[in-house]
C-alpha positions as CSV (number, residue, x, y, z in Angstrom):
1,X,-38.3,-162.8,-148.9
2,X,-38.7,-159.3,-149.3
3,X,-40.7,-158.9,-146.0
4,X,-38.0,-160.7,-144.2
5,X,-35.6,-158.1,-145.3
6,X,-37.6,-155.4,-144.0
7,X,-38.2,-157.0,-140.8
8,X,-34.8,-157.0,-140.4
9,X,-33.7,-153.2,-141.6
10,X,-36.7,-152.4,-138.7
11,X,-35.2,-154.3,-136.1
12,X,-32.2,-152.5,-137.0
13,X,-33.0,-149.2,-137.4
14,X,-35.2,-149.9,-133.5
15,X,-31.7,-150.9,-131.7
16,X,-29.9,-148.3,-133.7
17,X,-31.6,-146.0,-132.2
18,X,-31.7,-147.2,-128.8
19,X,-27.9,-147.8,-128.8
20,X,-27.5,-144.4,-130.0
21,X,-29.7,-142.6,-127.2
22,X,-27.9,-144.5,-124.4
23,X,-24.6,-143.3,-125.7
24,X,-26.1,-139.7,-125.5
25,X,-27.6,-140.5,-122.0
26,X,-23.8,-141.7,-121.1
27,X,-21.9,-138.7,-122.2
28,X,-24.6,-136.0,-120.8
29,X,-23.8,-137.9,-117.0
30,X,-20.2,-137.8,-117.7
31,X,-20.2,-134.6,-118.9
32,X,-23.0,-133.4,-116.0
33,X,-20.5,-135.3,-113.6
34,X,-17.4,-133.5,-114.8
35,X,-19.0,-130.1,-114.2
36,X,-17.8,-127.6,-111.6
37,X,-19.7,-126.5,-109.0
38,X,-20.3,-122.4,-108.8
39,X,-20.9,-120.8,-105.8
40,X,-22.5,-117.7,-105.3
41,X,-21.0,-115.4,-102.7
42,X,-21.2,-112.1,-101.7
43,X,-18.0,-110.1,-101.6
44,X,-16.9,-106.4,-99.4
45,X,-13.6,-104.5,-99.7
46,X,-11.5,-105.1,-96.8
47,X,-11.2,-101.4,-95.5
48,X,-9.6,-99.6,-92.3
49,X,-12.0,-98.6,-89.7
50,X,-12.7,-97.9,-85.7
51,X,-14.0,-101.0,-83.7
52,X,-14.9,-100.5,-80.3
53,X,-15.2,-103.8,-78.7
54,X,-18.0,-104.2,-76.1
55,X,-19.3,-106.6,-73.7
56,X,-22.8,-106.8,-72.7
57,X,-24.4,-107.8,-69.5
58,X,-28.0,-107.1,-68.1
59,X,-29.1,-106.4,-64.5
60,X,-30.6,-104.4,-62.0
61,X,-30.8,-100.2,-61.3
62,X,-29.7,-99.6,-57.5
63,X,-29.3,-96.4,-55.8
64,X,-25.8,-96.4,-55.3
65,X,-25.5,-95.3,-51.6
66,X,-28.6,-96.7,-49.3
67,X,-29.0,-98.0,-46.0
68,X,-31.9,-100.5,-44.5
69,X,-32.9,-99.8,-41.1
70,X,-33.5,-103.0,-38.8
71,X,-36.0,-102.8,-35.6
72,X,-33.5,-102.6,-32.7
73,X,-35.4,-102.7,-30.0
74,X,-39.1,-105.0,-29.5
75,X,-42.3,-103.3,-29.3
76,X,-45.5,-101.8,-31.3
77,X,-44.5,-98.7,-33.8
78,X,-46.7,-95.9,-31.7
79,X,-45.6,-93.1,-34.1
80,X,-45.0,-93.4,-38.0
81,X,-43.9,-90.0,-39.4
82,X,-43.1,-90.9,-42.6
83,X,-44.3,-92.7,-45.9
84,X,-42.6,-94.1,-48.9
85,X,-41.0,-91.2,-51.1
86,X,-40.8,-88.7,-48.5
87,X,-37.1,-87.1,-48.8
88,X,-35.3,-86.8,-45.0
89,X,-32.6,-85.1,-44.1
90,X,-29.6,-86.6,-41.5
91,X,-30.7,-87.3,-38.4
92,X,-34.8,-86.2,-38.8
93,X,-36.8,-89.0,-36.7
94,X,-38.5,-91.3,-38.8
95,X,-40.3,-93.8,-36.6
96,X,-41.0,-94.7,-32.4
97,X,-41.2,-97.8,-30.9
98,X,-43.2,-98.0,-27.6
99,X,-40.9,-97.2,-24.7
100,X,-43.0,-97.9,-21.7
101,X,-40.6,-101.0,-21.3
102,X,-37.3,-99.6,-21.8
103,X,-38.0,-96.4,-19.6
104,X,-38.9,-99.2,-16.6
105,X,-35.6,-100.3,-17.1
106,X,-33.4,-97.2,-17.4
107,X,-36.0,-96.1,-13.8
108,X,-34.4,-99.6,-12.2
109,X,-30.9,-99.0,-13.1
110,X,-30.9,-95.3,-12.1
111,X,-32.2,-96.7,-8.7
112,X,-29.7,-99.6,-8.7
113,X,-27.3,-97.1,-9.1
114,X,-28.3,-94.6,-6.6
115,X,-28.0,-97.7,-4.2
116,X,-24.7,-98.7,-5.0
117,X,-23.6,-94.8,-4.9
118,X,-25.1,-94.8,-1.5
119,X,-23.3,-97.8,0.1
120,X,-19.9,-96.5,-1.7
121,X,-20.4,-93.6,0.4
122,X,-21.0,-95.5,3.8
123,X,-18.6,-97.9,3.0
124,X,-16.3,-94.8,2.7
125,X,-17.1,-93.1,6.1
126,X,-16.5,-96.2,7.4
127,X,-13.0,-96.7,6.0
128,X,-11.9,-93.7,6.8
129,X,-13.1,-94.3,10.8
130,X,-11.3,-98.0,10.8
131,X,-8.2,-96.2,9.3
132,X,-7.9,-93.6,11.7
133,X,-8.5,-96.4,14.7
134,X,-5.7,-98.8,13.0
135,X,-2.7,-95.6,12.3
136,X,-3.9,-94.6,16.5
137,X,-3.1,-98.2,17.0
138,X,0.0,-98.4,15.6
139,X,1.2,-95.0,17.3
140,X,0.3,-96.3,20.8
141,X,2.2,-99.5,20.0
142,X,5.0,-97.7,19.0
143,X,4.6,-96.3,22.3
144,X,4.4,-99.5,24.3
145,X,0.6,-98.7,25.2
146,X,-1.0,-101.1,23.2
147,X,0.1,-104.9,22.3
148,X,0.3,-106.6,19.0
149,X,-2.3,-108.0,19.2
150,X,-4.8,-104.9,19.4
151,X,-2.6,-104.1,16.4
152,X,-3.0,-107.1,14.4
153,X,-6.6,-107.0,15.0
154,X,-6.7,-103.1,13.8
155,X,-5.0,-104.1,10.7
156,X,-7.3,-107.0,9.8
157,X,-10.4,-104.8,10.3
158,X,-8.7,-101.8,8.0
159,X,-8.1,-104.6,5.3
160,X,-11.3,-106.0,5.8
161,X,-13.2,-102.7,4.9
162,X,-10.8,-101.7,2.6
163,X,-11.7,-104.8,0.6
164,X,-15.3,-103.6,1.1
165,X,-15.0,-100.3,-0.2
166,X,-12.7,-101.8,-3.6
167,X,-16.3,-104.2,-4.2
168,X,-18.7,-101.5,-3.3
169,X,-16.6,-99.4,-6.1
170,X,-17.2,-101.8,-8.9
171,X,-21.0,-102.1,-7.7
172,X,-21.0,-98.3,-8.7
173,X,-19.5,-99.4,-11.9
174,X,-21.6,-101.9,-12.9
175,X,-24.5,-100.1,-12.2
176,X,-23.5,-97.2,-14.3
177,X,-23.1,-99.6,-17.2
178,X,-26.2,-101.4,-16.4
179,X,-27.5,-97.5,-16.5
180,X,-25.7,-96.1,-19.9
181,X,-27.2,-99.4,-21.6
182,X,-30.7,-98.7,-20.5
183,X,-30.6,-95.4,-21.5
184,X,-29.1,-97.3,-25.0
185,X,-31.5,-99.3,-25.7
186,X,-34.3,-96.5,-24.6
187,X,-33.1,-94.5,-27.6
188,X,-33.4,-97.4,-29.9
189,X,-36.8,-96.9,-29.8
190,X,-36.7,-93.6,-31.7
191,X,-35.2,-94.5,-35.3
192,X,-33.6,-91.5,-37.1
193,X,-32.6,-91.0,-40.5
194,X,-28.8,-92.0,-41.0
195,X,-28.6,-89.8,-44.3
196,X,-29.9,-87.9,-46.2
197,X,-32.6,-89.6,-49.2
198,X,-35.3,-90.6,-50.2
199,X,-37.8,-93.5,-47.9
200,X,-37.3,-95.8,-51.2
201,X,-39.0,-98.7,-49.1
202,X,-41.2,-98.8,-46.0
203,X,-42.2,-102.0,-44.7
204,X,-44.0,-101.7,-41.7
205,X,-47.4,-99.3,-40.4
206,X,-48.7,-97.9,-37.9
207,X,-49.2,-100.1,-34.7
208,X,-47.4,-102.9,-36.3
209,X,-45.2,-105.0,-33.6
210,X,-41.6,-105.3,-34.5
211,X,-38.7,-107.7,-33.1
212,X,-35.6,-105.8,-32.4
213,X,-32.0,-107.4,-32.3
214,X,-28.4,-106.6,-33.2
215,X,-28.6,-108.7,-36.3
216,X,-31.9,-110.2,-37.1
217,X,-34.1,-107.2,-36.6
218,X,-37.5,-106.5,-38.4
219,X,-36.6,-104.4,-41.2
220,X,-38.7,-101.1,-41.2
221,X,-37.2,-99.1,-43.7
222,X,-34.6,-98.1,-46.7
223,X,-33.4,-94.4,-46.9
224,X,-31.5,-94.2,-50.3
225,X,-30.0,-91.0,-52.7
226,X,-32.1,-91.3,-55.6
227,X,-29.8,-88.5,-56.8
228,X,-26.8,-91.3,-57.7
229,X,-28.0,-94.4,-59.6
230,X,-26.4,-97.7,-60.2
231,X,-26.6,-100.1,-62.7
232,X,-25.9,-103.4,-61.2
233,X,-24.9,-106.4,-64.0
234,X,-23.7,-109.8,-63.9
235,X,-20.8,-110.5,-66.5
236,X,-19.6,-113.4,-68.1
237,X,-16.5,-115.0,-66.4
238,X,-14.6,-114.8,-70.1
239,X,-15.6,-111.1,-70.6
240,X,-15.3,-110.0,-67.0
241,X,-11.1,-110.1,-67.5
242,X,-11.9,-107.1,-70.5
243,X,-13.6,-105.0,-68.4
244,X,-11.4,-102.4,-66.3
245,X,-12.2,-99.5,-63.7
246,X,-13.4,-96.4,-65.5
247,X,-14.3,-98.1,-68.2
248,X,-17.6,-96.2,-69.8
249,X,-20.8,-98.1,-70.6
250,X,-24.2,-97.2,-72.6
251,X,-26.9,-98.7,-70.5
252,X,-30.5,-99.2,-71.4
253,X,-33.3,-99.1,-68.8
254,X,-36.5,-101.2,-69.8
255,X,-38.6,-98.8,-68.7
256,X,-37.2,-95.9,-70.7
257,X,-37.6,-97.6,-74.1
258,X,-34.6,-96.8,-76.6
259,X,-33.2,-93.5,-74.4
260,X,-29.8,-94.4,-73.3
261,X,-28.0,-93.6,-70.4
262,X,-24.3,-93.3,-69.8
263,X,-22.1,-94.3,-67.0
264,X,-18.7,-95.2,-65.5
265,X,-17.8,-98.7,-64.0
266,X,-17.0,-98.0,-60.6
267,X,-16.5,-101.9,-58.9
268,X,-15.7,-105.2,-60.6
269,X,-16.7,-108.3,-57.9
270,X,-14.3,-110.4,-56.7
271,X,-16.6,-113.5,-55.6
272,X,-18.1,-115.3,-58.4
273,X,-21.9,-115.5,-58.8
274,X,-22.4,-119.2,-59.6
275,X,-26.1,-120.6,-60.9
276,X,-26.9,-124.0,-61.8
277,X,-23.8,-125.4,-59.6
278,X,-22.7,-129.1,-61.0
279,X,-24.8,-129.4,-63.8
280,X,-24.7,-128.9,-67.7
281,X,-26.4,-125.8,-67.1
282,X,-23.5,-124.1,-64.9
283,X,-23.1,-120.4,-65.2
284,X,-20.4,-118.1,-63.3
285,X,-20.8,-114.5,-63.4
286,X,-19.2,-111.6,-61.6
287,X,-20.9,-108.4,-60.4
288,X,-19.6,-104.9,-61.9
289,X,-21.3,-102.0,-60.9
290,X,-21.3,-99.1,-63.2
291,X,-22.5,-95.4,-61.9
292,X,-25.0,-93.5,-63.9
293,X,-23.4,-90.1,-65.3
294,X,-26.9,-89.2,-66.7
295,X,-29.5,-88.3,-64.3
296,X,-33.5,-88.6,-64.4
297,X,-35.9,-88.1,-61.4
298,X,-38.2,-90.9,-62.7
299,X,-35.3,-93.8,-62.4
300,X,-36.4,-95.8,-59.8
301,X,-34.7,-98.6,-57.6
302,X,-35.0,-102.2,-59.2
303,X,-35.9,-101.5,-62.6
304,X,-34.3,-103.6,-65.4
305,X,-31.5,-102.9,-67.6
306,X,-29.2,-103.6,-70.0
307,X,-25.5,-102.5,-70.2
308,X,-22.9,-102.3,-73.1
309,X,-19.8,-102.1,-71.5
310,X,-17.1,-100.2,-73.6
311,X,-13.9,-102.1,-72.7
312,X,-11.1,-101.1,-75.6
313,X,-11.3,-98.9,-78.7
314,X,-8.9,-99.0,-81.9
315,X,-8.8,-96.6,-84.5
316,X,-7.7,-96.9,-88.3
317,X,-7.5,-100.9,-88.3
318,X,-8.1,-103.7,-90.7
319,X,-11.7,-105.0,-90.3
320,X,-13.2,-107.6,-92.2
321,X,-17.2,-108.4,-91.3
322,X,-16.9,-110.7,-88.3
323,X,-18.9,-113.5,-90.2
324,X,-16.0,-113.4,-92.5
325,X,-14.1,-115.1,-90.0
326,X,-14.2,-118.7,-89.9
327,X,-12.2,-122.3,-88.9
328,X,-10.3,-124.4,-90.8
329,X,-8.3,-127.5,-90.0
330,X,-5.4,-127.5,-91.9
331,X,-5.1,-130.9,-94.0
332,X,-2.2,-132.8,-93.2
333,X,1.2,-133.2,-94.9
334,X,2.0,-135.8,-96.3
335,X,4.7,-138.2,-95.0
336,X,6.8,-141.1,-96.6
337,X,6.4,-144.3,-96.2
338,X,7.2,-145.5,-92.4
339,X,6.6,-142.7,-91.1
340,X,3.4,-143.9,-90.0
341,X,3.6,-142.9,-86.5
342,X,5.1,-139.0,-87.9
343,X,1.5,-138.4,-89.7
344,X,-1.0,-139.7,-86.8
345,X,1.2,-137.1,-84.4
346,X,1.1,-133.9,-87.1
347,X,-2.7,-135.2,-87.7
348,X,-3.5,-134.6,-84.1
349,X,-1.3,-131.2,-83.8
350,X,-3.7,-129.9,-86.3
351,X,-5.5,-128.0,-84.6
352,X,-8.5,-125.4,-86.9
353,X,-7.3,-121.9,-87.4
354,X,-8.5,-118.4,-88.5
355,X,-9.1,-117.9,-91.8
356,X,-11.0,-115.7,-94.6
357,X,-11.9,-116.2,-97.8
358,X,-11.0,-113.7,-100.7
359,X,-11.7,-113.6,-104.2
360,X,-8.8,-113.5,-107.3
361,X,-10.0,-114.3,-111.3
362,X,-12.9,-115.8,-109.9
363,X,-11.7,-118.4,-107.1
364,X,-11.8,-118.9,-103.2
365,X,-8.5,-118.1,-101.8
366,X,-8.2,-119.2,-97.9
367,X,-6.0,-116.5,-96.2
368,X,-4.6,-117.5,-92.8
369,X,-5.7,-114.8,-90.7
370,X,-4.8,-113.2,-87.1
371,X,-7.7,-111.2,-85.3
372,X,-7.7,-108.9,-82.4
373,X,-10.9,-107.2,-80.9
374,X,-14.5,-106.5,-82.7
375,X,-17.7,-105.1,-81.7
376,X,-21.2,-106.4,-82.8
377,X,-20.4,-106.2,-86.4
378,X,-16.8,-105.7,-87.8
379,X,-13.6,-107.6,-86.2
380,X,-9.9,-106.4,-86.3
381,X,-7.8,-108.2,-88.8
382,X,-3.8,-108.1,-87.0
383,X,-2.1,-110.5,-89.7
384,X,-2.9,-111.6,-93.3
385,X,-4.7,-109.3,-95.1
386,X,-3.0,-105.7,-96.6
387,X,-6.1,-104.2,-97.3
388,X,-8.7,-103.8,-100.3
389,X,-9.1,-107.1,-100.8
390,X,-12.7,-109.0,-101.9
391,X,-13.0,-110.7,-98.7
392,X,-16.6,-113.0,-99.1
393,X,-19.0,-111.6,-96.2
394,X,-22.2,-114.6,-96.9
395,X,-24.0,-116.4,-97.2
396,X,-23.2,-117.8,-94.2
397,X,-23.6,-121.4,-94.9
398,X,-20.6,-120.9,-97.7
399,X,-18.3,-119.1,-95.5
400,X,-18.7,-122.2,-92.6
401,X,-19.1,-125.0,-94.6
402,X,-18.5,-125.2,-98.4
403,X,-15.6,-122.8,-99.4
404,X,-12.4,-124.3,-99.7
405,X,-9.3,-122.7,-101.3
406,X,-9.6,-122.8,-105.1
407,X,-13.3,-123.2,-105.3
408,X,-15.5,-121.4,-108.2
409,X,-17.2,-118.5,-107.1
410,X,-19.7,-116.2,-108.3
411,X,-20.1,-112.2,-107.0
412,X,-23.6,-112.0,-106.5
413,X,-25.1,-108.5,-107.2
414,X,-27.1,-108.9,-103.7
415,X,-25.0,-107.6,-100.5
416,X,-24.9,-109.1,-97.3
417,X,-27.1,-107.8,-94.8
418,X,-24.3,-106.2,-92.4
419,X,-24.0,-103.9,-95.4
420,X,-27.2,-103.3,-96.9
421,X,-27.8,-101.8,-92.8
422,X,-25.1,-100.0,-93.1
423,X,-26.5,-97.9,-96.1
């Protein structure tokens, strides 16, 4: 009897126990469950400064005033006076094309035109003889000496040679034409410099045979001024509406490492510069030149670059960090019953808006914001903020995705990496 009774004050105590560590294991979920989450943040003082907003754009360097040279006239280059580099003045002769053709030509025409001169001036002597014979003829009938016939004939052989003289006339003419673009064409076959520069691209030698034509002529040459530079870029279609005439620019040329380079935008394009036409991958881009103010010898034609175009500056304005900045959809208001309809409409005229987050007595407030311009690290706050405010600047991931107004926060002592570069 007594072993029974301790069977049963073990089996009591055993489920005692158990019953009493799942009431433990019950409250530590509840409690764990009922437990706020904290999340650390890092925090800067919202604080008046300059922003200088910039857009960015790479390209090419191009002399800003050149001119390629197309063959003119065909033949073999007998005479090559200069190589690439050289500098030339206006108007010194650069290349020659064999003439041996051309000056057969311009030898025909001046004999064409010696020919035609030649029967101009019989035709002439001859004019004047049948007009001399047609006003006797007209005199003597007058005079009853001569019939109307003899005078009708004299007129038709004046008009007749008359006629002759008036086509041997435009002969003349056409054979001076023929003559003057002879002589044209002869001189195409010396090429002279049309400015002065620099030979910044040769393309043909010595003896090489070259096709001349008004249009698709062999190219020979390019005679730039090295002396003014060009940066030529390609801009965004949504920045190129920022960017004005005069605007300056800091511009960074590959080859020159981190030396940087000012200059002026001088032409924004008109025509768009489209890539990747009718697929996911479309881009449209306009060209802006922007003349170098700096100058260097060593810049050469074609070399790589990089432009920050200075578009607008402010001075003493709200910034906030530009991460700072993010969406929010406003949740919707809530409606009374049948106004069903009311809610869906409101739901979809929700549309996200600009917000920050700020820290009071340890909580997340969301601050409707309204921006204006920024530059690579700050943006101009227009609406919402006073100034001196916590605003949260990271991580990141809280800022976009897990801050909502009235959450638990925590300053961590860490900054955020826009200012730790700042120091």
């Amino acid at each position: 009897m007594a072993n029974g009774n301790k069977k049963s004050r073990k089996k009591l105590f055993v489920f005692g126990g158990l019953g009493l560590l799942l009431v433990v294991v019950i409250l530590l979920v509840a409690f764990a469950g009922n437990k706020e989450e904290i999340i650390p943040v890092q925090t800067e003082k919202v604080s008046r400064r300059t922003i200088t907003q910039v857009v960015t754009a790479t390209g090419k360097i191009n002399p800003e005033f050149q001119v390629k040279i197309a063959a003119e006239a065909t033949g073999e280059i007998v005479s090559l006076l200069v190589k690439e580099g050289d500098n030339v003045k206006k108007g010194q002769l650069l290349l020659r094309i064999k003439p041996d053709i051309y000056e057969a030509q311009k030898n025909s025409a001046e004999a064409r035109l010696q020919q035609a001169r030649a029967s101009l001036n019989s035709t002439k002597a001859l004019l004047e003889k049948v007009e001399s014979d047609y006003k006797r003829v007209q005199e003597l009938t007058q005079k009853g000496l001569a019939s109307d016939a003899d005078l009708e004939a004299a007129r038709s052989n004046y008009l007749q040679t008359l006629g002759n003289y008036e086509s041997q006339k435009s002969m003349v003419s056409q054979a001076e034409a023929a003559l003057k673009e002879a002589i044209e064409t002869l001189n195409k076959t010396y090429v002279y410099s049309p400015m002065d520069g620099t030979i910044s691209k040769l393309n043909v030698e010595l003896g090489e045979r070259v096709i001349g034509s008004g249009f698709t002529g062999t190219e020979l040459l390019t005679v730039a001024d090295l002396n003014n530079m060009e940066a030529t870029v390609e801009v965004d279609e949504n920045d190129v509406v920022l960017v004005s005439i005069g605007d300056t620019a800091k511009i960074n040329i590959d080859a020159f490492g981190d030396k940087v380079f000012k200059g002026i935008v001088t032409q924004i394009g008109n025509s768009a510069i489209t890539s990747g036409l009718g697929t996911q991958d479309e881009v449209v881009n306009f060209e802006v030149k922007i003349r170098l103010t700096d100058k260097d010898d060593k810049i050469r034609p074609g070399m790589s670059c990089d432009a920050d175009i200075e578009t607008e500056t402010k001075e003493n304005v709200l910034a906030v960090p530009i991460q700072s900045v993010t969406a929010r959809v406003p949740k919707p208001e809530k409606q009374e019953e049948g106004e069903e309809g009311v809610a869906k409409e409101n739901n979809r005229k929700n549309k996200p808006q600009e917000v920050v987050f700020i820290v009071e007595n340890g909580k997340a407030k969301m601050v409707k914001v309204k921006t204006g311009i920024s530059d690579d690290n700050y943006i101009e706050i227009i609406e919402g903020l006073k100034g001196g405010e916590e605003v949260i600047s990271g991580p990141y991931r809280a800022i976009s995705k897990e801050l909502e107004d009235g959450k638990t926060v925590t300053v961590t002592s860490g900054k955020s990496k826009l200012a730790q570069n700042e120091k």
